[in-house]
C-alpha positions in Angstrom: 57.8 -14.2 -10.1 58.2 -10.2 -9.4 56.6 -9.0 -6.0 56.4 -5.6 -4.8 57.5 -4.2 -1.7 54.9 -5.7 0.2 56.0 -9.2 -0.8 52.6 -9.0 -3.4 52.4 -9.6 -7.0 53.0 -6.2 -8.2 50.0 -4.4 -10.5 50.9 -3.9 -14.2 47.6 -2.4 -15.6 45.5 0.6 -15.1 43.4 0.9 -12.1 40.0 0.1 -12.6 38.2 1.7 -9.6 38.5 4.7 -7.1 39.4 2.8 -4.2 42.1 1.0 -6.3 43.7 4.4 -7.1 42.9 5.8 -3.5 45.0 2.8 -1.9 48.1 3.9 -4.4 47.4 7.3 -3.0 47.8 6.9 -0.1 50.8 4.4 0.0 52.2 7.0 -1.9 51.8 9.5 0.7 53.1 7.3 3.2 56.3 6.1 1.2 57.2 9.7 0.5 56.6 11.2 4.6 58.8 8.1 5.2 61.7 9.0 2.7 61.6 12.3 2.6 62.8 15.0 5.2 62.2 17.9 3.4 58.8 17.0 3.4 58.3 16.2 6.7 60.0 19.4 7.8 57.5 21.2 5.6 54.3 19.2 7.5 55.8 20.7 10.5 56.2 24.6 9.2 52.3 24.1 8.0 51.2 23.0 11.0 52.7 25.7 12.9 51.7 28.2 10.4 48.1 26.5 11.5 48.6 27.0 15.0 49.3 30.5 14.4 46.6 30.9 12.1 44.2 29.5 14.8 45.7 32.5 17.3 45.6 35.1 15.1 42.1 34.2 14.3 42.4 34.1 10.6 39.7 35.7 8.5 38.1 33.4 5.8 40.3 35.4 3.2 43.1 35.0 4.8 43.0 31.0 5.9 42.1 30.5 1.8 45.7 32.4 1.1 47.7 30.1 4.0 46.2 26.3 3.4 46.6 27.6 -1.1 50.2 28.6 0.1 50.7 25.1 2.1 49.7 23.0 -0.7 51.5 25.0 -3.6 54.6 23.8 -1.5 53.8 20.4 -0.9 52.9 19.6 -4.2 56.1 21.4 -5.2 58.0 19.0 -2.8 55.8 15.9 -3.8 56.7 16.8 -7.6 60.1 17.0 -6.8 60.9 14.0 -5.2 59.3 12.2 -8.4 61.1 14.1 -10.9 64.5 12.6 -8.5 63.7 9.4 -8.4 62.5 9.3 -12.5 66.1 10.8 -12.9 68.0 8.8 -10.6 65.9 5.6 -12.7 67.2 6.4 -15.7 70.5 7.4 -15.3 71.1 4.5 -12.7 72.5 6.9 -9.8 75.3 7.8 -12.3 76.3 11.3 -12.6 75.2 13.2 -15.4 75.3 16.7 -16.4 71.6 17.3 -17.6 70.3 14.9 -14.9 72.2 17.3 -12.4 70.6 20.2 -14.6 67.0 18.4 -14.3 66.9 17.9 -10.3 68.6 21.4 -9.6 65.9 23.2 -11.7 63.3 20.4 -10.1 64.4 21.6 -6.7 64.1 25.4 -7.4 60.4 25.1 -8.1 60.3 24.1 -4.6 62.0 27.3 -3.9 60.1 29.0 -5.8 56.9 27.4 -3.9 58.9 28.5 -0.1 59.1 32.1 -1.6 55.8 32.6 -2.4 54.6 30.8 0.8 56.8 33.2 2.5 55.4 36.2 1.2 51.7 35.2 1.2 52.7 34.3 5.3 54.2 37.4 5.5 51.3 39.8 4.3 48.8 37.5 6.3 50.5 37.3 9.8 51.7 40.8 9.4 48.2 41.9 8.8 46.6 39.8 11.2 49.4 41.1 14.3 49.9 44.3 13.4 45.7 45.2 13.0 
């Protein structure tokens, strides 16, 4: 007999209630803060952008733009680190050129996600210090 991680039988159908889903949720969340530094690194940055936020005394506007900012990155990074370990699944942890291609554009919508957090923290905090 298979068992999972947790030294369970593992679940091979659908979930058939919220807390169900909830529970893979959040063990989710947990396996991915473990495994991944990026992300972690990126709890710290928002939470510092937070702190700030709270000593600049963000207007309503303006905390809507930061915490949108926030979680357009760490859905980027969550979204990420699926599409890595889908590739790395399939291809076995063997190199291939389109898997290669697949991660690196993967990991540029993260990128993409920083930049625009950048600039959204930009125009906020500069607003907020400079008014």
């Amino acid at each position: 007999m298979n068992l999972d991680y947790n030294g369970k039988k593992p679940q091979t159908s659908k979930n058939k209630y919220f807390w169900q889903s909830l529970r893979h949720a959040i063990a989710g969340l947990f396996a991915a803060f473990k495994t991944e530094a990026n992300l972690r690194r990126d709890i710290w940055l928002a939470l510092i952008v937070v702190g700030l936020g709270i000593y600049y005394q963000l207007t309503y506007l303006e905390w809507l733009a930061i915490i949108l900012a926030i979680f357009i990155v760490l859905m980027a990074e969550f979204w990420n680190t699926v599409i890595e370990y889908l590739v790395d699944l399939l291809v076995d942890h063997q190199f291939h050129p389109l898997a290669k291609q697949i991660k690196d554009i993967s990991a540029a919508s993260v990128l993409i996600s920083a930049i625009l957090a950048l600039l959204i923290g930009i125009i906020v905090f500069g607003h907020a210090i400079f008014n």
